[in-house]
C-alpha positions, 0 to 999 in steps of 0.5 A: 642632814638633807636640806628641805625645799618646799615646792609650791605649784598647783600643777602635778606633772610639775611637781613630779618632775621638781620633786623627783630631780630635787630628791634624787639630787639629795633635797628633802622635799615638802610639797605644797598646792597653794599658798595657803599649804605653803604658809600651814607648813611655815607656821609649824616647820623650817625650810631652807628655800621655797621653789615658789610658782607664781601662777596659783589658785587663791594667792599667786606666788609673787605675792606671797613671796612679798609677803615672806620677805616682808616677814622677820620670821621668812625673810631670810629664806630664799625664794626661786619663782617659777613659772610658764607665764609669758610675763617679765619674770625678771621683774615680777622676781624683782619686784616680789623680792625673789633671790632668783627665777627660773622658766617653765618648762625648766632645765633640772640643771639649771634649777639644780644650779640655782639652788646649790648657788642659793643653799648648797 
């Protein structure tokens, strides 16, 4: 059984390319434009990691993702942000709890590597 990743980000080209490469890579995949649609799929559904944009439309990525890890029911899900930001996301991972970050425009290697050292 594939292992699902709900990919969270309000831009389309990204989502293409996250989307193809992960299910090409084997990865079911849940698509989600905001934070809102992320925490509807949650509430019904599992998931074995969350590629979580920070920069999004209503609730920005870190912050939902404080809220996950803040959450007995979400806190063991890893997260990867991501984002085009110019900000330290290093710390802005840190700070939310992310397990790890990775930058915009994304090498589909690297992010392959993260996950598979996150989830297999």
């Amino acid at each position: 059984m594939a292992k699902k990743i709900l990919v969270v980000d309000d831009e389309p080209d990204i989502m293409d390319v996250a989307t193809t490469r992960l299910k090409y890579s084997g990865y079911d995949v849940i698509p989600a434009v905001d934070a809102e649609e992320a925490i509807a799929y949650l509430e019904n559904d599992v998931c074995d990691l969350i590629l979580l944009d920070v920069i999004l439309p209503k609730m920005h990525g870190d912050e939902l993702c404080k809220m996950l890890k803040h959450n007995n029911k979400y806190e063991k899900i890893p997260v990867v942000l991501f984002t085009a930001s110019a900000m330290n996301v290093a710390n802005v991972a840190e700070e939310a709890g992310a397990d790890d970050y990775i930058t915009k425009p994304f090498d589909p290697r690297e992010l392959l590597g993260k996950i598979k050292r996150l989830i297999g």
